[in-house]
C-alpha positions as CSV (number, residue, x, y, z in Angstrom):
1,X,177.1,-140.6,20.4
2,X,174.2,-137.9,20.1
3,X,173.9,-135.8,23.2
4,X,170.8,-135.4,24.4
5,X,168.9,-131.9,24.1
6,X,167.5,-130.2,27.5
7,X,164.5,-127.8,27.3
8,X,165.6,-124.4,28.0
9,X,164.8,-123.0,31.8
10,X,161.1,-121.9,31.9
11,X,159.9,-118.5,33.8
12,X,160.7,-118.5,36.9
13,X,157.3,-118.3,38.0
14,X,155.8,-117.6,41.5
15,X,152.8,-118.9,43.2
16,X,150.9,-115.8,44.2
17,X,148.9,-118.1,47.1
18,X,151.3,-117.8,49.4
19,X,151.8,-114.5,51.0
20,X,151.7,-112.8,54.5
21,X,151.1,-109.0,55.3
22,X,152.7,-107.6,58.5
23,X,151.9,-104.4,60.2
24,X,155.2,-102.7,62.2
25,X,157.1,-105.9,61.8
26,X,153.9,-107.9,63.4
27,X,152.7,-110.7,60.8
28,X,148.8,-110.2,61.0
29,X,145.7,-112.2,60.5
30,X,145.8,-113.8,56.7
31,X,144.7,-111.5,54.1
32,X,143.1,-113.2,51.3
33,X,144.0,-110.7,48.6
34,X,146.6,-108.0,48.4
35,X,146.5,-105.5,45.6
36,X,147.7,-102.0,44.4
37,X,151.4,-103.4,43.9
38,X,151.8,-100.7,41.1
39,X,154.1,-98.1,40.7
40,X,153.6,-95.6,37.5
41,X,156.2,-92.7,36.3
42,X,155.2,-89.4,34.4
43,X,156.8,-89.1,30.9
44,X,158.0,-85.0,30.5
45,X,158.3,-84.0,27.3
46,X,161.0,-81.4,27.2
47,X,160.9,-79.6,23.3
48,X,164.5,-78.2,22.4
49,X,164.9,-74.9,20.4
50,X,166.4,-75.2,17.0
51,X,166.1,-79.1,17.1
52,X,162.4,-79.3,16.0
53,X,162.6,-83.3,14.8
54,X,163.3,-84.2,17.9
55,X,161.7,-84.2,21.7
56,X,163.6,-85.4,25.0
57,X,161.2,-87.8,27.2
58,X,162.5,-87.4,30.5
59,X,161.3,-89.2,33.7
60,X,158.9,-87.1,35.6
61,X,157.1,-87.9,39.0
62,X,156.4,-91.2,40.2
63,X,153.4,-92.3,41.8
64,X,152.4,-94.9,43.8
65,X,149.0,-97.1,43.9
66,X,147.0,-97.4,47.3
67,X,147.1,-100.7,48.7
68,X,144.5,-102.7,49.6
69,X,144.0,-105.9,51.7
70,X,141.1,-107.8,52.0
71,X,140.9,-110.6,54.5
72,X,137.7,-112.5,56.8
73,X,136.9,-110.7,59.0
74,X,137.9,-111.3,63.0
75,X,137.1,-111.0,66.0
76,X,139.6,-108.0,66.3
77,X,138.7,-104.5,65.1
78,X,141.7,-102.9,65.0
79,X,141.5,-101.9,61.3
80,X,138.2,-100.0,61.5
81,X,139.5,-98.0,64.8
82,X,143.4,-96.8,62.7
83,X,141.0,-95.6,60.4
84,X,138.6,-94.3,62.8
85,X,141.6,-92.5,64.5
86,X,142.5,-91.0,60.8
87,X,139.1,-89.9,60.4
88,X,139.5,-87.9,63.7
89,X,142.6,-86.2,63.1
90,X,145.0,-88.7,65.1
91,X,147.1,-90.0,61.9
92,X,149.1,-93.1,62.5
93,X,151.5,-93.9,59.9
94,X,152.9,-98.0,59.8
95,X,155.1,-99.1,57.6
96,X,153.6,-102.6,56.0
97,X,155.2,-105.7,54.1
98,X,154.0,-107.7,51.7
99,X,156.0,-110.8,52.1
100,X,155.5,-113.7,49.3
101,X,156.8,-117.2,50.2
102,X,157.9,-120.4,48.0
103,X,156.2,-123.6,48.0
104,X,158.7,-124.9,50.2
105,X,157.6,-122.3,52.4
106,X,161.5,-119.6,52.2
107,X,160.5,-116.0,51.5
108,X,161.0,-115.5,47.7
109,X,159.7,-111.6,47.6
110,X,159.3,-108.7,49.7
111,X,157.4,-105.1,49.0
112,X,157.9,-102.7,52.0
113,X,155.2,-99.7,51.8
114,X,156.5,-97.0,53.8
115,X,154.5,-94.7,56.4
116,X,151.0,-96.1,55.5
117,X,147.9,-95.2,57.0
118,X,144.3,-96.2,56.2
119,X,142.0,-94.4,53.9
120,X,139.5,-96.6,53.7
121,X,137.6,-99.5,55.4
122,X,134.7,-101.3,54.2
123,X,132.7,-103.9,56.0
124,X,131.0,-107.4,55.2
125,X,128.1,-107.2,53.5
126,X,125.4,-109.6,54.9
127,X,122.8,-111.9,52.7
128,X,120.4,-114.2,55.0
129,X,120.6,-116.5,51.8
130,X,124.2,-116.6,51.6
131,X,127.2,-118.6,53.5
132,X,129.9,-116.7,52.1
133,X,133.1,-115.8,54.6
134,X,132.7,-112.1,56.0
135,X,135.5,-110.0,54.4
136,X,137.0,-106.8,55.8
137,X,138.7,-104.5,53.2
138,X,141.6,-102.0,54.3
139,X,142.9,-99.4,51.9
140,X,145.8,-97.8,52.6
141,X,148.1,-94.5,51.4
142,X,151.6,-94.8,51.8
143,X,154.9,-92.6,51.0
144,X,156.5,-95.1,48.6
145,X,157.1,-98.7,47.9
146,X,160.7,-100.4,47.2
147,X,161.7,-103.6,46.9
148,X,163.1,-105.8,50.2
């Protein structure tokens, strides 16, 4: 009696449609994109005396991308008055989460970007001849990024 042959697992792949962004634990209006989930380390290179065939690559700094989130824009212009306050002097760090959900709507990933303030905000741009959606686009610093 032959057994029959199952296909090995595929990727465990993850719909990148459904996500939420929430400001100081405060899910906020939908964002339509999120970017800048990128982390990047320095390589040092370290030569050793009397060992000239050979150079140590060490870890060096990390550094973080800025993120940016881009959604239609609202009645509410909170974004454009954090940054406004940052542009004055008055810097409000939040800490944000990028939360990204499973079809069946459970929360499969989490990215918590600590102490983030805006850097900066750009507005709609209007075209009489166009019925696009107006989209706001927040940029943000932050003081690292790990894993929920």
């Amino acid at each position: 009696m032959a057994t029959e042959r199952q296909p090995p697992p595929g990727p465990d792949g993850k719909p990148g449609c459904r996500f939420y962004v929430q400001v100081e634990g405060w899910t906020q209006a939908v964002f339509t994109e999120v970017s800048g989930l990128a982390m990047e380390m320095a390589v040092e290179d370290v030569e050793e005396g009397g060992l000239n065939g050979f150079v140590h690559r060490l870890p060096g700094r990390v550094k973080t991308s800025n993120l940016t989130l881009k959604r239609g824009l609202t009645n509410s212009n909170d974004f454009l008055k954090w940054t406004r306050e940052v542009s004055v002097g008055t810097i409000t760090k939040k800490n944000i989460s990028v939360i990204l959900y499973n079809l069946n709507g459970t929360e499969s990933m989490r990215w918590e970007f600590l102490q983030a303030y805006p850097v900066k905000w750009s507005g709609p741009q209007f075209k009489a001849d166009d019925n696009a959606v107006a989209v706001e686009t927040l940029e943000l610093a932050h003081e690292g990024m790990k894993a929920g």
